[in-house]
mmCIF file of the N, C-alpha and C atoms, coordinates in Angstrom:
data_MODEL
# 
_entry.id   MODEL 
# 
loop_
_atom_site.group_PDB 
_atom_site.id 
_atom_site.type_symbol 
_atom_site.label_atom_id 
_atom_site.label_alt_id 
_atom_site.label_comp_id 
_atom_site.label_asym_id 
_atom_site.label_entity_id 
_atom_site.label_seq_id 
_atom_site.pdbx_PDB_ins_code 
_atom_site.Cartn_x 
_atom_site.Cartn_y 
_atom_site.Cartn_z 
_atom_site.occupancy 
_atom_site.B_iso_or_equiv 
_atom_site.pdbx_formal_charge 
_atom_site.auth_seq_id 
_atom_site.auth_comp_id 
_atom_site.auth_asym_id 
_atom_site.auth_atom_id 
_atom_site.pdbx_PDB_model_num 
ATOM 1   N N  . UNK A 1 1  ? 2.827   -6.368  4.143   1.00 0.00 ? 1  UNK A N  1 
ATOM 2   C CA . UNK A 1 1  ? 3.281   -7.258  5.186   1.00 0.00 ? 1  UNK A CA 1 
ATOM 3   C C  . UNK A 1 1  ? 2.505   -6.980  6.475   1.00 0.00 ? 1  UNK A C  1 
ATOM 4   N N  . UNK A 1 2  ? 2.364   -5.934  6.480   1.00 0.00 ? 2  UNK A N  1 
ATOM 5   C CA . UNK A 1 2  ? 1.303   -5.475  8.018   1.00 0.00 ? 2  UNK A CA 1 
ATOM 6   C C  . UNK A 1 2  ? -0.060  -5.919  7.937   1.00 0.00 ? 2  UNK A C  1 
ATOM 7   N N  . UNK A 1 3  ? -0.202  -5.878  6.972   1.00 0.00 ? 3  UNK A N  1 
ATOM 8   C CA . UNK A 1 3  ? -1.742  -6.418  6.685   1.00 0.00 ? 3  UNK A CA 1 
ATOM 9   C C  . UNK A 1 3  ? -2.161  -7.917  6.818   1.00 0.00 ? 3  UNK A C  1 
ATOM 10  N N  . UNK A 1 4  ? -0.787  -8.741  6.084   1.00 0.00 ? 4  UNK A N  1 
ATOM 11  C CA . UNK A 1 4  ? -0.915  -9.962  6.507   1.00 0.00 ? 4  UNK A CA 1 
ATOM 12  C C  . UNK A 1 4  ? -0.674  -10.058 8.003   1.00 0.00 ? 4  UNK A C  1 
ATOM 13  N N  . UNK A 1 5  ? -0.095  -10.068 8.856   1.00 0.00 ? 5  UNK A N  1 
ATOM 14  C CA . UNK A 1 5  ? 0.590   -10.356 10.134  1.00 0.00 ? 5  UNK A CA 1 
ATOM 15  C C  . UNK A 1 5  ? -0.609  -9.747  10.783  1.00 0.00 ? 5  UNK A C  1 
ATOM 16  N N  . UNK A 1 6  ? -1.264  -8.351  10.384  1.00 0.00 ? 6  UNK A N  1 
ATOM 17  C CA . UNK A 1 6  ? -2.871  -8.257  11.122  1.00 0.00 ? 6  UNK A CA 1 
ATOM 18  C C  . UNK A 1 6  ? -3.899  -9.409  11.180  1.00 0.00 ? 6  UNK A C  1 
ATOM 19  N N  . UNK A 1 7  ? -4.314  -9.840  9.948   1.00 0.00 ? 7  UNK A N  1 
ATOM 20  C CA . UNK A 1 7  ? -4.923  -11.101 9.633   1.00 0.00 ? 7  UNK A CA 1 
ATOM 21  C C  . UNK A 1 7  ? -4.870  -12.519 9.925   1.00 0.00 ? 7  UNK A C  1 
ATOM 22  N N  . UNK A 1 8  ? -3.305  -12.413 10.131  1.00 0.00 ? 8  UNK A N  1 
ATOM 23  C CA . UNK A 1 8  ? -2.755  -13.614 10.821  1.00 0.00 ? 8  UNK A CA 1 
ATOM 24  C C  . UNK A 1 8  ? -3.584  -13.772 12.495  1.00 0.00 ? 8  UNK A C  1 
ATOM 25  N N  . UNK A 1 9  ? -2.657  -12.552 12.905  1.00 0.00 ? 9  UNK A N  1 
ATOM 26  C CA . UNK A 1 9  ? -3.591  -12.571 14.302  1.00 0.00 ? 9  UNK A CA 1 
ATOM 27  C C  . UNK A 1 9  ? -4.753  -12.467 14.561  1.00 0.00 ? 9  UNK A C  1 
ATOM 28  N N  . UNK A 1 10 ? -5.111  -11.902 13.967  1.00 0.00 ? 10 UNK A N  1 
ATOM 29  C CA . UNK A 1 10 ? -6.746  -11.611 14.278  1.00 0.00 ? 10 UNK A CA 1 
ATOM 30  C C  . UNK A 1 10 ? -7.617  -13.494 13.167  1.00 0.00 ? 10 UNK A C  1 
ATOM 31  N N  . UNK A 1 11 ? -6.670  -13.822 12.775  1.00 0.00 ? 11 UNK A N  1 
ATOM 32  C CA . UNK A 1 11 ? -7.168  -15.347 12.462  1.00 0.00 ? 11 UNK A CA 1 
ATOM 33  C C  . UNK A 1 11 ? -8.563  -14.656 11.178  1.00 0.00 ? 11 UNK A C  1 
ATOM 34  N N  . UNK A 1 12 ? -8.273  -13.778 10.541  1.00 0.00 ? 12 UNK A N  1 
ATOM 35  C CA . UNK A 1 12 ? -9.683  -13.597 9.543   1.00 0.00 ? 12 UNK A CA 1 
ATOM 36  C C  . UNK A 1 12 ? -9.497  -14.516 8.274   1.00 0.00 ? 12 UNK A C  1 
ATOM 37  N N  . UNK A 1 13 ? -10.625 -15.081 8.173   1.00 0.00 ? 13 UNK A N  1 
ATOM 38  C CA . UNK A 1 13 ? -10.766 -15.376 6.725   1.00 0.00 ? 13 UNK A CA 1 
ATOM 39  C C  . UNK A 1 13 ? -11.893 -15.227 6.131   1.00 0.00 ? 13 UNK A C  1 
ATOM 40  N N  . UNK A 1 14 ? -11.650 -14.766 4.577   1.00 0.00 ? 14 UNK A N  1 
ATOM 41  C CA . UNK A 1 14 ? -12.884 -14.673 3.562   1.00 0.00 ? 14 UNK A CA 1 
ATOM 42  C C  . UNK A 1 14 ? -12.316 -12.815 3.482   1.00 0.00 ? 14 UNK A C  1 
ATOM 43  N N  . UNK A 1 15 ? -13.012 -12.727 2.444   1.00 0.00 ? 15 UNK A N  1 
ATOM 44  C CA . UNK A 1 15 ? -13.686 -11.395 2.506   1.00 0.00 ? 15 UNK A CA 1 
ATOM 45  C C  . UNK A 1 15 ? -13.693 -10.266 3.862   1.00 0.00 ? 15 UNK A C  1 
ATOM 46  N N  . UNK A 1 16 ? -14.789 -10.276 4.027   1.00 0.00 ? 16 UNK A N  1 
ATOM 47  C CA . UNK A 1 16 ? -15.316 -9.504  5.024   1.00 0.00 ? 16 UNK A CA 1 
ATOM 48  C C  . UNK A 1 16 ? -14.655 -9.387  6.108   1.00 0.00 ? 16 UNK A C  1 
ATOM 49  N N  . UNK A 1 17 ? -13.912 -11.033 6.492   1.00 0.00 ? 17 UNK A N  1 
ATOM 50  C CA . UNK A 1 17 ? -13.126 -10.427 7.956   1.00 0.00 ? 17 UNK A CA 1 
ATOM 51  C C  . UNK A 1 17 ? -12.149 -10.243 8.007   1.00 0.00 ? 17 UNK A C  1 
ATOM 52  N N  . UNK A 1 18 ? -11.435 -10.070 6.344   1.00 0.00 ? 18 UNK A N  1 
ATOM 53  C CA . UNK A 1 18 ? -10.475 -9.202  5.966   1.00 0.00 ? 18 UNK A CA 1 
ATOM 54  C C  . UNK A 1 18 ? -10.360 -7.703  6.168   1.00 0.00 ? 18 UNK A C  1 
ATOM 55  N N  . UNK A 1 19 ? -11.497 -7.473  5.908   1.00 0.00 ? 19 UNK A N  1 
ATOM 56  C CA . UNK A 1 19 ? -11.529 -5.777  5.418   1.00 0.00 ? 19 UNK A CA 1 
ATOM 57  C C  . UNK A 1 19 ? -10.696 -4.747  6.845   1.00 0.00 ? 19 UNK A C  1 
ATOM 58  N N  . UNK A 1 20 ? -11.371 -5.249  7.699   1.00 0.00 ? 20 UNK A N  1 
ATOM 59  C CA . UNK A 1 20 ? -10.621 -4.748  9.022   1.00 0.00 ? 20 UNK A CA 1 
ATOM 60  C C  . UNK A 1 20 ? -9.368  -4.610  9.201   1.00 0.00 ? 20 UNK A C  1 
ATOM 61  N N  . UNK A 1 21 ? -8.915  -5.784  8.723   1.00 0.00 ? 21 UNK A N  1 
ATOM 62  C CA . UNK A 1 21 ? -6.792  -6.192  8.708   1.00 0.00 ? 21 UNK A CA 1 
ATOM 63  C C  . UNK A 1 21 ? -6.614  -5.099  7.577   1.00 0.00 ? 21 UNK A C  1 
ATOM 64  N N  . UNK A 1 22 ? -7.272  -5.155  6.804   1.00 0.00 ? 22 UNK A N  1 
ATOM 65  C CA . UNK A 1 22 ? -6.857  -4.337  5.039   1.00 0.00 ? 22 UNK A CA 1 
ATOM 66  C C  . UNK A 1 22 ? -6.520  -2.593  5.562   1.00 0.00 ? 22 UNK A C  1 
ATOM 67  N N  . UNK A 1 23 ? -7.574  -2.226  6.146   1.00 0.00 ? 23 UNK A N  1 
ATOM 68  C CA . UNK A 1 23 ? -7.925  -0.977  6.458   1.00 0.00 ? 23 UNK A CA 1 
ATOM 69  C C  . UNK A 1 23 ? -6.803  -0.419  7.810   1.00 0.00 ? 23 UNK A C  1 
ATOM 70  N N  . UNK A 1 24 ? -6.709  -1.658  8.609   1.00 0.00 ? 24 UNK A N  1 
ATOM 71  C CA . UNK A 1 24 ? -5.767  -1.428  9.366   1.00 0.00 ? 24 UNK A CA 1 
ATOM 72  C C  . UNK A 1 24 ? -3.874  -1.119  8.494   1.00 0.00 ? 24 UNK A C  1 
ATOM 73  N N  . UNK A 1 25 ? -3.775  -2.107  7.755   1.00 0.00 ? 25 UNK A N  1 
ATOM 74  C CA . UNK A 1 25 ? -2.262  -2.120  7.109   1.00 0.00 ? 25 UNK A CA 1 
ATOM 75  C C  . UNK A 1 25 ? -2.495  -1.144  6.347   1.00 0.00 ? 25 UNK A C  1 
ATOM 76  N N  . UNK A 1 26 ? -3.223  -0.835  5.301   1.00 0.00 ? 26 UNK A N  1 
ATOM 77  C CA . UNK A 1 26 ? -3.421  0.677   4.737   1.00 0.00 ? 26 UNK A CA 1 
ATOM 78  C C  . UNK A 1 26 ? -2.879  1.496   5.669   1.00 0.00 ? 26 UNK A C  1 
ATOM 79  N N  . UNK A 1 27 ? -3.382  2.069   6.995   1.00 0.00 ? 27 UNK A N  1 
ATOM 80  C CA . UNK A 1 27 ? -2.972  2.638   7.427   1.00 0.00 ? 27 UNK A CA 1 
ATOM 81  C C  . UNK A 1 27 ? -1.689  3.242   7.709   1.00 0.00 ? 27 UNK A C  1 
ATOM 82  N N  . UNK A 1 28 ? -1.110  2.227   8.015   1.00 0.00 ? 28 UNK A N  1 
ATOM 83  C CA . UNK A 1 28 ? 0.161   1.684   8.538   1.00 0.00 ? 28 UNK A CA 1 
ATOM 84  C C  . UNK A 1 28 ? 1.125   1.987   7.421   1.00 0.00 ? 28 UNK A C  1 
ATOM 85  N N  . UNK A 1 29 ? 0.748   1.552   6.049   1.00 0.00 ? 29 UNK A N  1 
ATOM 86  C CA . UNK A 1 29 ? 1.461   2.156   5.094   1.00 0.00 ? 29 UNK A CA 1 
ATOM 87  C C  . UNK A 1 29 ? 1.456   3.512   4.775   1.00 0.00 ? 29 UNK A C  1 
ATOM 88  N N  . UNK A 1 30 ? 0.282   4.014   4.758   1.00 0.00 ? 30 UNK A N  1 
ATOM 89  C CA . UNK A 1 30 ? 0.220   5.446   4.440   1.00 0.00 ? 30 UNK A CA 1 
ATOM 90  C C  . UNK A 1 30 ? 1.141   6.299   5.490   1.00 0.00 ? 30 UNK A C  1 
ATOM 91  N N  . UNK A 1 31 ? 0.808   5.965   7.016   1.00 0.00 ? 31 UNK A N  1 
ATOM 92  C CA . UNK A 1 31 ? 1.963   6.409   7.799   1.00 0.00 ? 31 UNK A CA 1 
ATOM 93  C C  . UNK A 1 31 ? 3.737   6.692   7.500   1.00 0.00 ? 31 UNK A C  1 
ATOM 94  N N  . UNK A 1 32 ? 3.636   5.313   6.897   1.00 0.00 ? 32 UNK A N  1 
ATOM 95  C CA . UNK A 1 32 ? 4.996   5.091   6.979   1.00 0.00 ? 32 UNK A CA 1 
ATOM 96  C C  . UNK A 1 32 ? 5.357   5.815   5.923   1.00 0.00 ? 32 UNK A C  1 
ATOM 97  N N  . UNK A 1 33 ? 5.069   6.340   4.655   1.00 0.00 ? 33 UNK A N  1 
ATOM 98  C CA . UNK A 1 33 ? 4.975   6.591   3.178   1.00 0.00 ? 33 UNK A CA 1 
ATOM 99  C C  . UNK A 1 33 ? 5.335   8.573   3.720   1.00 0.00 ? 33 UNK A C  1 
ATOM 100 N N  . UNK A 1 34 ? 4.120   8.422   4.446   1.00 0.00 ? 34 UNK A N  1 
ATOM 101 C CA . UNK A 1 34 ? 3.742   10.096  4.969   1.00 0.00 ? 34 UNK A CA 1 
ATOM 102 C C  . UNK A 1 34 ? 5.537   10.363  5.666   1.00 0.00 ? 34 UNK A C  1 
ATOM 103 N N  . UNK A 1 35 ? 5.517   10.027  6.683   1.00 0.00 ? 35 UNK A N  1 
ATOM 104 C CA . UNK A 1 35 ? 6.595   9.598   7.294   1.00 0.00 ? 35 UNK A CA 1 
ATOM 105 C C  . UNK A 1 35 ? 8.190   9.910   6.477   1.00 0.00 ? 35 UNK A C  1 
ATOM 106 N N  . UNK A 1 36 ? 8.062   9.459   5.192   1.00 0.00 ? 36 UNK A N  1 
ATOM 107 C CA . UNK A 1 36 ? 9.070   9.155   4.952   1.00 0.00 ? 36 UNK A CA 1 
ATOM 108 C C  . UNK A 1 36 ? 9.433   10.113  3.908   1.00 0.00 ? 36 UNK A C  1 
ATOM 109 N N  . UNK A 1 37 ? 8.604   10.693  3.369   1.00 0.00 ? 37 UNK A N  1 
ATOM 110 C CA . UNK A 1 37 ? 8.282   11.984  2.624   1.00 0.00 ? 37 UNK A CA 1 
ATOM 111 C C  . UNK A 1 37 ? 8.703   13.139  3.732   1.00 0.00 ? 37 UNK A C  1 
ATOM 112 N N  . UNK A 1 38 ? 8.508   13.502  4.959   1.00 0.00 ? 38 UNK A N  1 
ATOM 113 C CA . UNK A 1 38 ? 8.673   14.437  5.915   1.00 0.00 ? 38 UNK A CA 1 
ATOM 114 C C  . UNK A 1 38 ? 10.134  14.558  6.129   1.00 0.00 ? 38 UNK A C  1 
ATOM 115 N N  . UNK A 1 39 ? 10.907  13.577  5.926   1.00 0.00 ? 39 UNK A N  1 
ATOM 116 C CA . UNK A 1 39 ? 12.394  12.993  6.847   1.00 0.00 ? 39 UNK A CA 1 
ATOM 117 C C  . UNK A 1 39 ? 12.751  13.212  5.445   1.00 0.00 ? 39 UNK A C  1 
ATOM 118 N N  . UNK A 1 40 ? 12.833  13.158  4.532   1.00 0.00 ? 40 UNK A N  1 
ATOM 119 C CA . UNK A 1 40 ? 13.702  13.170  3.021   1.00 0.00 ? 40 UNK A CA 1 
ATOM 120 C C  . UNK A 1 40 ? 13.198  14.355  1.705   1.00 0.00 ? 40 UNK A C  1 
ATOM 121 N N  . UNK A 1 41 ? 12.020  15.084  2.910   1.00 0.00 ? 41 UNK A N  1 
ATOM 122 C CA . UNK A 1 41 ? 12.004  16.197  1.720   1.00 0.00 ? 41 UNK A CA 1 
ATOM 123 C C  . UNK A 1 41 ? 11.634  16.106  0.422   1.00 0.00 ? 41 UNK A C  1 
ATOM 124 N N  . UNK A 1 42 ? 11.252  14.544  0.218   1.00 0.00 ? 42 UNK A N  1 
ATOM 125 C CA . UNK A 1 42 ? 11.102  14.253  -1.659  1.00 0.00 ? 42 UNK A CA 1 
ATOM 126 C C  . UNK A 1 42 ? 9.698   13.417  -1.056  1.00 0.00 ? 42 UNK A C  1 
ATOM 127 N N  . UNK A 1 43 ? 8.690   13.774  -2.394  1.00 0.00 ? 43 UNK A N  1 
ATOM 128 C CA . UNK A 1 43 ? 7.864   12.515  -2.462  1.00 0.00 ? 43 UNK A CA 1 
ATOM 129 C C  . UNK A 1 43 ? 7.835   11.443  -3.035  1.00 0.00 ? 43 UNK A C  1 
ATOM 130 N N  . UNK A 1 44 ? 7.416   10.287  -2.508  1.00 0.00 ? 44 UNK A N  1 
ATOM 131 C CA . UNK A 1 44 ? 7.662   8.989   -3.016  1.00 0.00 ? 44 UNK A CA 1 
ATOM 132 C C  . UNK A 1 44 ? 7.118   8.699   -3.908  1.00 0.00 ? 44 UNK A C  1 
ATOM 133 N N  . UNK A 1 45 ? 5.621   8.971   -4.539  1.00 0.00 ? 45 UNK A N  1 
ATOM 134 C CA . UNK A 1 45 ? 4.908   8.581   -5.580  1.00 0.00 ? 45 UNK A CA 1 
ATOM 135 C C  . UNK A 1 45 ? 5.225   9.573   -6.083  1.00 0.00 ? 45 UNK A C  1 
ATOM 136 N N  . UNK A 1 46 ? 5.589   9.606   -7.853  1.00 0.00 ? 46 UNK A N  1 
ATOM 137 C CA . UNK A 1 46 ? 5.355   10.883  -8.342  1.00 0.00 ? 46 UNK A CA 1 
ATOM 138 C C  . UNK A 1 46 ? 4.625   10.013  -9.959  1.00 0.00 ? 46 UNK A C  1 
ATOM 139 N N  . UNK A 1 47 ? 4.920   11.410  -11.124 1.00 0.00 ? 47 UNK A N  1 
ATOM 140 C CA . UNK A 1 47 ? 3.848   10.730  -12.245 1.00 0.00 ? 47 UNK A CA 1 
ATOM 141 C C  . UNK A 1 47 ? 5.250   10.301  -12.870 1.00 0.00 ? 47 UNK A C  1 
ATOM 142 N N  . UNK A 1 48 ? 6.633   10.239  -12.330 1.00 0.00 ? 48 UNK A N  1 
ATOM 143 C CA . UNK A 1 48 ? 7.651   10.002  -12.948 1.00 0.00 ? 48 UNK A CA 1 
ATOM 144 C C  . UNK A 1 48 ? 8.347   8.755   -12.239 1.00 0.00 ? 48 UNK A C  1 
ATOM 145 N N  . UNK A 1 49 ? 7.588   8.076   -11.985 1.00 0.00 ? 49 UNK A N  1 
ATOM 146 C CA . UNK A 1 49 ? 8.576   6.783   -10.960 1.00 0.00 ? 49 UNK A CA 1 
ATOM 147 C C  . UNK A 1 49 ? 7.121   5.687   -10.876 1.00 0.00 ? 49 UNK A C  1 
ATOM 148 N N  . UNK A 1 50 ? 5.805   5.932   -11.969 1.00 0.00 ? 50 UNK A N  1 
ATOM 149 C CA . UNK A 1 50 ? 4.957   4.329   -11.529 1.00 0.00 ? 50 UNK A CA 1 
ATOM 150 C C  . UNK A 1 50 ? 4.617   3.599   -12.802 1.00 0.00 ? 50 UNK A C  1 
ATOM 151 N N  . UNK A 1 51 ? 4.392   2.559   -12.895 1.00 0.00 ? 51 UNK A N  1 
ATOM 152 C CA . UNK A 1 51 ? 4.654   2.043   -13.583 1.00 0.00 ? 51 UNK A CA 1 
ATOM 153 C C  . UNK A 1 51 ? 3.322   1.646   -14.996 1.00 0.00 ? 51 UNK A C  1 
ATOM 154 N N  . UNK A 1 52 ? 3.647   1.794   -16.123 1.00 0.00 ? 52 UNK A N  1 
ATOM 155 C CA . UNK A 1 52 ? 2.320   1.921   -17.104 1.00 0.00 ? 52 UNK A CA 1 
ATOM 156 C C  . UNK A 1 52 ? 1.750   0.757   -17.087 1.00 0.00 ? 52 UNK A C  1 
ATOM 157 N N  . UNK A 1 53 ? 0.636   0.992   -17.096 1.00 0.00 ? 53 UNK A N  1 
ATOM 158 C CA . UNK A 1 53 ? 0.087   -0.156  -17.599 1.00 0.00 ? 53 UNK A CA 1 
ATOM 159 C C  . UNK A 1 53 ? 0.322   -1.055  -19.010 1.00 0.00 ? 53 UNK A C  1 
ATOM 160 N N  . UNK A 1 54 ? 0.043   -2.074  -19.288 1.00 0.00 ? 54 UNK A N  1 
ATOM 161 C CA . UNK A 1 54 ? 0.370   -2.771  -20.383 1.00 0.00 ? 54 UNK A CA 1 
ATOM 162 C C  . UNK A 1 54 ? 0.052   -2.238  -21.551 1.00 0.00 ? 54 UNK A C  1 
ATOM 163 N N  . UNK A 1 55 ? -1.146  -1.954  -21.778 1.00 0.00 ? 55 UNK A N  1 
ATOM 164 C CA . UNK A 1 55 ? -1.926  -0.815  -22.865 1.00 0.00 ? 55 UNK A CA 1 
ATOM 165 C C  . UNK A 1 55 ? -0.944  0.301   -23.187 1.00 0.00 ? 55 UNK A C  1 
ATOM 166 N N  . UNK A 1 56 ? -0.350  0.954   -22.298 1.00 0.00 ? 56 UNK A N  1 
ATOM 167 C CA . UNK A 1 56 ? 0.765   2.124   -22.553 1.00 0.00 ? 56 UNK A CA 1 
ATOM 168 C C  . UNK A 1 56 ? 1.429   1.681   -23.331 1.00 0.00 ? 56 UNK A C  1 
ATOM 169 N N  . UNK A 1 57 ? 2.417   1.165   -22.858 1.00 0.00 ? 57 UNK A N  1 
ATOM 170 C CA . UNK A 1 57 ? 3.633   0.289   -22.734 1.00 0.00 ? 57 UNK A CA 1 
ATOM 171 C C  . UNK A 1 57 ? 3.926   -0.037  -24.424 1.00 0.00 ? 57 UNK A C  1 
ATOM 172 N N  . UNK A 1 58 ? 2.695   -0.831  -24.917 1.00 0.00 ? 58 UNK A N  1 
ATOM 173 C CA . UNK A 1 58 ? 2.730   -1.684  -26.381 1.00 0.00 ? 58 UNK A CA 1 
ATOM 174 C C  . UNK A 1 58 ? 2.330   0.140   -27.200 1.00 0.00 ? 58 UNK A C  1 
ATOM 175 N N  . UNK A 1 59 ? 1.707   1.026   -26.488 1.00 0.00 ? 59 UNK A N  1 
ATOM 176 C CA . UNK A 1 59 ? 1.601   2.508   -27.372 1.00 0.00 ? 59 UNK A CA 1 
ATOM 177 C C  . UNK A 1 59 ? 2.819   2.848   -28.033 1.00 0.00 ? 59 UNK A C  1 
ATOM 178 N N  . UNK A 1 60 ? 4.199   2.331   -27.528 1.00 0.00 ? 60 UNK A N  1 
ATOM 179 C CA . UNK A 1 60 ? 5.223   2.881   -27.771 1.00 0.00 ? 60 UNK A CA 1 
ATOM 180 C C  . UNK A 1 60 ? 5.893   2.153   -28.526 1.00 0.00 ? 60 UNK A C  1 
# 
């Protein structure tokens, strides 16, 4: 969502004058992610909470 609402404002389109908005909301997420891991003591990504790919999935 940050990434769009960057892009919005900054009016980019295509590619390229994306990358700026992209790199910016990345940010912004990783903050918030970092952030939220610090305040709750648990991490948010683990190898037990993402989701398989399709290839897995039909393994089973």
């Amino acid at each position: 969502m940050s990434t769009r609402q960057i892009a919005e404002t900054e009016k980019a389109n295509g590619l390229w004058e994306n990358k700026s908005p992209a790199h910016k909301g990345g940010k912004i997420a990783k903050n918030a992610r970092l952030e939220l891991e610090e305040k709750t003591g648990k991490k948010v990504v683990t190898g037990q909470n993402f989701l398989k790919s399709k290839e897995q999935k039909k393994i089973k």
